[in-house]
C-alpha positions as CSV (number, residue, x, y, z in Angstrom):
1,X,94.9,116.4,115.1
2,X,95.1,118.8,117.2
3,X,96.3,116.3,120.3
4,X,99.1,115.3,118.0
5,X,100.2,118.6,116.8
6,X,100.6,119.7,120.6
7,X,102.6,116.5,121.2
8,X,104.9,117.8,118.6
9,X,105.2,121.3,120.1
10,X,105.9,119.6,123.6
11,X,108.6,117.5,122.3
12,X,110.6,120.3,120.2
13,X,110.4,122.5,123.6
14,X,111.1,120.2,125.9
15,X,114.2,118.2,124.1
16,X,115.4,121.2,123.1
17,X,115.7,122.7,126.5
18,X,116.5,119.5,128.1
19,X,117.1,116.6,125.8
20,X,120.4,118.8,124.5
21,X,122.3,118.7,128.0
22,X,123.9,116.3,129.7
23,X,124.0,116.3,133.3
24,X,126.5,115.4,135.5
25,X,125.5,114.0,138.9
26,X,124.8,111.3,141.6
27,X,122.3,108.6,141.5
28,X,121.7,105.1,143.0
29,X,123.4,102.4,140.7
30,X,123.2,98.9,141.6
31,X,122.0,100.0,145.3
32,X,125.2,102.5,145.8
33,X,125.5,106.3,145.4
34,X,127.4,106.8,142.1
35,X,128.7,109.8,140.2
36,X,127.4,109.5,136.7
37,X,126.1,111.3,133.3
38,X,122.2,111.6,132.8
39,X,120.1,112.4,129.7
40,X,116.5,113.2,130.5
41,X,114.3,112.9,127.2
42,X,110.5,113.1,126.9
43,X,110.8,109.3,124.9
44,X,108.8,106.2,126.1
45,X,111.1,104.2,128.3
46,X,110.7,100.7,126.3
47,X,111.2,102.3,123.0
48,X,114.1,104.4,124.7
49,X,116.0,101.3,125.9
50,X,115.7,99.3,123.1
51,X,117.6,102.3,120.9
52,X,120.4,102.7,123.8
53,X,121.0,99.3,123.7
54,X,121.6,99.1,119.8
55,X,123.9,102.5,120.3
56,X,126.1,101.0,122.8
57,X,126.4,98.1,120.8
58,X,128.9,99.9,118.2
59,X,131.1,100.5,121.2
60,X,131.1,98.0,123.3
61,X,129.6,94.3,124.2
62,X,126.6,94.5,125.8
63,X,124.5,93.1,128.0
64,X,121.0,93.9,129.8
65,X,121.8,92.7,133.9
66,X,118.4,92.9,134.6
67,X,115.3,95.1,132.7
68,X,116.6,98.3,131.6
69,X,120.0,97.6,133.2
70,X,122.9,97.7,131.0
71,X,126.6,97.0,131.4
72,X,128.6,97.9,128.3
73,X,132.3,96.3,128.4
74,X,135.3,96.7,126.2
75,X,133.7,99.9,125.8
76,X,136.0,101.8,123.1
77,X,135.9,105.1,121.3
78,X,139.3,106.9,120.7
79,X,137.9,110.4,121.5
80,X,136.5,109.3,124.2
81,X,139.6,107.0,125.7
82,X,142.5,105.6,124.6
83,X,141.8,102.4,126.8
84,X,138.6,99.9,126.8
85,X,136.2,101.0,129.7
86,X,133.3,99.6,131.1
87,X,130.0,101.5,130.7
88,X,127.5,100.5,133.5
89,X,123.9,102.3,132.9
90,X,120.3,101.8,133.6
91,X,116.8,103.7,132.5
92,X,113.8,104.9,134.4
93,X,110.9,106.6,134.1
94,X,111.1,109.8,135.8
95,X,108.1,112.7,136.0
96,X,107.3,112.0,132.4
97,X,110.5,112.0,131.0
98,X,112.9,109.2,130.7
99,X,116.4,109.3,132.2
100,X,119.5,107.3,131.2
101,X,122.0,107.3,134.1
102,X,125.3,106.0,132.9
103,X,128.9,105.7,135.0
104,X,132.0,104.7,133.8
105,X,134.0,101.9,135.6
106,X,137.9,101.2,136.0
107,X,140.6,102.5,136.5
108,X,141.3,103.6,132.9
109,X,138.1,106.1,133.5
110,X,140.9,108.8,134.6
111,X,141.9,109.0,131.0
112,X,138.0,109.6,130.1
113,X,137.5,113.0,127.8
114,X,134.2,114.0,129.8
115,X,133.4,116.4,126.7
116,X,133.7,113.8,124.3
117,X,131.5,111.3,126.5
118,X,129.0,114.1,126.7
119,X,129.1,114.5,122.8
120,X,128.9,110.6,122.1
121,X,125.5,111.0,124.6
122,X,123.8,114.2,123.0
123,X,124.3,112.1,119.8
124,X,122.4,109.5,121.1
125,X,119.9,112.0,122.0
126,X,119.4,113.8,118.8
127,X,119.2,110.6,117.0
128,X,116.6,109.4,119.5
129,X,114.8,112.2,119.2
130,X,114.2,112.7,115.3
131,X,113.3,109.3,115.8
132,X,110.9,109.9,118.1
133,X,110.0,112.8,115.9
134,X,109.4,110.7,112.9
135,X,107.3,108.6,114.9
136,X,104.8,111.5,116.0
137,X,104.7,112.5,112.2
138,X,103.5,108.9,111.2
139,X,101.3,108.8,113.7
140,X,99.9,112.3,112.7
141,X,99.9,111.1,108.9
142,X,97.9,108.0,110.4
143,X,95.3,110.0,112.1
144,X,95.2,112.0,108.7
145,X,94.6,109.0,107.2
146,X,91.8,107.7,109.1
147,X,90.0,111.0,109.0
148,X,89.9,110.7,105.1
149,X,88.8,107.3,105.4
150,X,85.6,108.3,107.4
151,X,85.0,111.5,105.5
152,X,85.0,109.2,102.3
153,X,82.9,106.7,104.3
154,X,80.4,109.6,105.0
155,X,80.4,110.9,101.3
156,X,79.5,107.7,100.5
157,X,76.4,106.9,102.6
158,X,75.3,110.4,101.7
159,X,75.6,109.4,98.0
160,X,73.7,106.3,98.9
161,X,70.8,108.2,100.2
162,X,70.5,110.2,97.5
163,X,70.4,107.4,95.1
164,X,68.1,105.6,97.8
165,X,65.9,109.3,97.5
166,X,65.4,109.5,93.9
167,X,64.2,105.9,93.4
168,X,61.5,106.8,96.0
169,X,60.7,109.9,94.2
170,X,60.8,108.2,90.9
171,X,58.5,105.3,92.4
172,X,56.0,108.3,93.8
173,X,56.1,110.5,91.0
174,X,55.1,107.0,88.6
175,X,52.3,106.4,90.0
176,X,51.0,109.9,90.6
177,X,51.3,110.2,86.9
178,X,49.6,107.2,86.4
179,X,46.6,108.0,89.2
180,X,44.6,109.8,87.0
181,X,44.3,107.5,84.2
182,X,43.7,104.9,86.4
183,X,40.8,106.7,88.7
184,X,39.2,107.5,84.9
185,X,39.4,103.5,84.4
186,X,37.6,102.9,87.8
187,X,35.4,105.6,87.2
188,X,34.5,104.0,83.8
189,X,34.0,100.2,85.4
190,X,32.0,101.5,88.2
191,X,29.5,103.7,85.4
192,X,29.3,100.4,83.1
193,X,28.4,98.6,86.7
194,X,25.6,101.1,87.3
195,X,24.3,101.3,84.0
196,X,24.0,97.8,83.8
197,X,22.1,98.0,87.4
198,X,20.2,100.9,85.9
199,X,19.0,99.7,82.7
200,X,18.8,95.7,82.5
201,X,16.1,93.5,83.8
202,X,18.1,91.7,87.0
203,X,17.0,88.6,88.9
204,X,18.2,88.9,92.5
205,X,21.1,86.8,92.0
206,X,22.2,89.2,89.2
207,X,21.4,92.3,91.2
208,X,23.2,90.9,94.3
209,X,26.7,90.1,92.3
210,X,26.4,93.7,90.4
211,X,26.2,95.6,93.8
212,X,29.1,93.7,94.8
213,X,31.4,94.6,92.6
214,X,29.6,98.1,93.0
215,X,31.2,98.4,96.5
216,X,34.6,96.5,95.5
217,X,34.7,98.8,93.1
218,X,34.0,102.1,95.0
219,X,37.0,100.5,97.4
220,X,39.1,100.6,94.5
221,X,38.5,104.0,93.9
222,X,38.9,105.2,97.8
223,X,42.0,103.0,97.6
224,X,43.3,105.3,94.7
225,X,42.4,108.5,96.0
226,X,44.2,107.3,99.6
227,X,47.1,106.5,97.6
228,X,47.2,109.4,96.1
229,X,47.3,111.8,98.6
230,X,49.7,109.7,100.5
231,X,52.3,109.3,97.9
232,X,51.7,112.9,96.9
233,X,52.6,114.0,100.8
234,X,55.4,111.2,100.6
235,X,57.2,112.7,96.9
236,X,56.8,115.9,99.1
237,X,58.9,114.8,101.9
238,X,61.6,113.4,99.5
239,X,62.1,116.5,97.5
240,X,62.7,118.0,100.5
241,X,65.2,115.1,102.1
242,X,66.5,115.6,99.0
243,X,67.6,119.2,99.1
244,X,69.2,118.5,102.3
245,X,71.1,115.6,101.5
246,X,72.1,117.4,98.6
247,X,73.9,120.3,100.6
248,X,74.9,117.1,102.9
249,X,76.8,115.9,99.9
250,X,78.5,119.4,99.0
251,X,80.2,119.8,102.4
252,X,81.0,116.5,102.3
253,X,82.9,116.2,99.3
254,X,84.6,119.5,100.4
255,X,85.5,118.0,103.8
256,X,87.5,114.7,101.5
257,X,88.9,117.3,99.7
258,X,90.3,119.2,103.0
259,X,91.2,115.6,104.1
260,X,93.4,114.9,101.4
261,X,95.4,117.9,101.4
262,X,96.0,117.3,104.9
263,X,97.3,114.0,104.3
264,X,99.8,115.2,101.5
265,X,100.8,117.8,104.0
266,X,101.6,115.1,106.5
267,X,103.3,113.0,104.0
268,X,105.3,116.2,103.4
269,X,106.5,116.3,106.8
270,X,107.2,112.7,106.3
271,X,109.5,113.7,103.3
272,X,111.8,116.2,104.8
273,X,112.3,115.1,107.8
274,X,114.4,112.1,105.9
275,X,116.3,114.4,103.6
């Protein structure tokens, strides 16, 4: 934002101080030293002579010599002259700033009303630059825009995670509540195994399958005391996530919320600069 918001700044200073004056002076035209008008205006050149070319059009024929070379004929605008003239100009980059050199041919140009020729060119200029204005201002809405896209992006995952986070804790938590009756279970299998090795007459084969499932069973029973200190550590660790993804979520949702009011603010700007 910032980046954008000093472009503005830039380009209110440095029209205003420049952009509104027209310049009278020499420059190279067509490989000869001519007295002209010049604008200098902190616009892109491209997007610059595309709009000069359109202007000139309502007084004149145009035609582009060469890139960014125009020659208006039949030029005509009664404050300006009583007689058709011919307009020759031609844009350049120059030092950042664009310049539109322009000098009048013919004989006729001794009827020219220099203050009226300056006025049709800083209307050209202020038109060129609120439209260069209102393109800053879209492009600022647009950058608006994209940072509340990725702040709702972000909200989102963080949502996500949490939802993600309290399955795992509800997956922990189930089968810590469930441990206990389960190691009483075990515990009761592996006492019926014992008493069975205990008190009943066994012939080898019989003794041999009981202390078996003896030690399968006392693997059960490690099994579910590993498993329960693991997921008892691991429900630990996700309450904790949890309380940070939490506060994760709060600024996040104030951060859309800062997003959107700076994108109705930028729409704003859109709105009355086309009153």
């Amino acid at each position: 934002m910032k980046k954008t918001l000093n472009a503005f700044a830039f380009l209110f200073v440095t029209n205003l101080a420049i952009g509104q004056t027209v310049l009278h002076g020499r420059d190279i035209l067509d490989g000869k030293l001519k007295e002209g008008y010049y604008l200098l205006l902190k616009i892109d050149s491209r997007t610059l002579s595309s709009e000069w070319k359109d202007y000139m059009n309502s007084f004149g024929r145009v035609s582009e010599v060469e890139k960014n070379r125009y020659s208006i004929t039949k030029f005509k605008q009664q404050s300006v002259s009583d007689n058709e003239l011919t307009i020759e100009s031609k844009i350049n980059e120059m030092d950042g700033f664009t310049k539109i050199f322009c000098v009048v041919e013919g004989t006729s140009k001794r009827n020219l009303s220099e203050q009226a020729f300056d006025n049709l060119l800083l209307d050209f200029a202020a038109d060129a630059q609120y439209r260069e204005l209102a393109r800053l201002a879209e492009s600022d809405l647009e950058e608006a825009e994209n940072y509340l896209k990725d702040s709702e992006r972000n909200q989102k995952k963080i949502e996500r995670s949490l939802e993600s986070n309290l399955k795992s804790q509800e997956k922990y938590g189930k089968y810590l509540d469930e441990s206990p009756e389960n190691m009483v279970s075990l515990l009761d299998e592996k006492k019926s195994i014992v008493d069975q090795q205990i008190n009943n007459d066994l012939d080898e084969n019989q003794a041999e399958a009981l202390a078996k499932e003896a030690t399968r069973k006392e693997k059960e029973i490690s099994k579910n005391r590993r498993n329960e200190a693991k997921y008892a550590k691991r429900l630990d660790r996700k309450e904790t996530e949890f309380d940070k993804l939490r506060n994760e979520l709060f600024a996040a949702k104030r951060t859309v919320t800062t997003a959107e009011e700076l994108v109705s603010a930028k729409k704003m700007i859109l709105v009355d600069l086309k009153k």
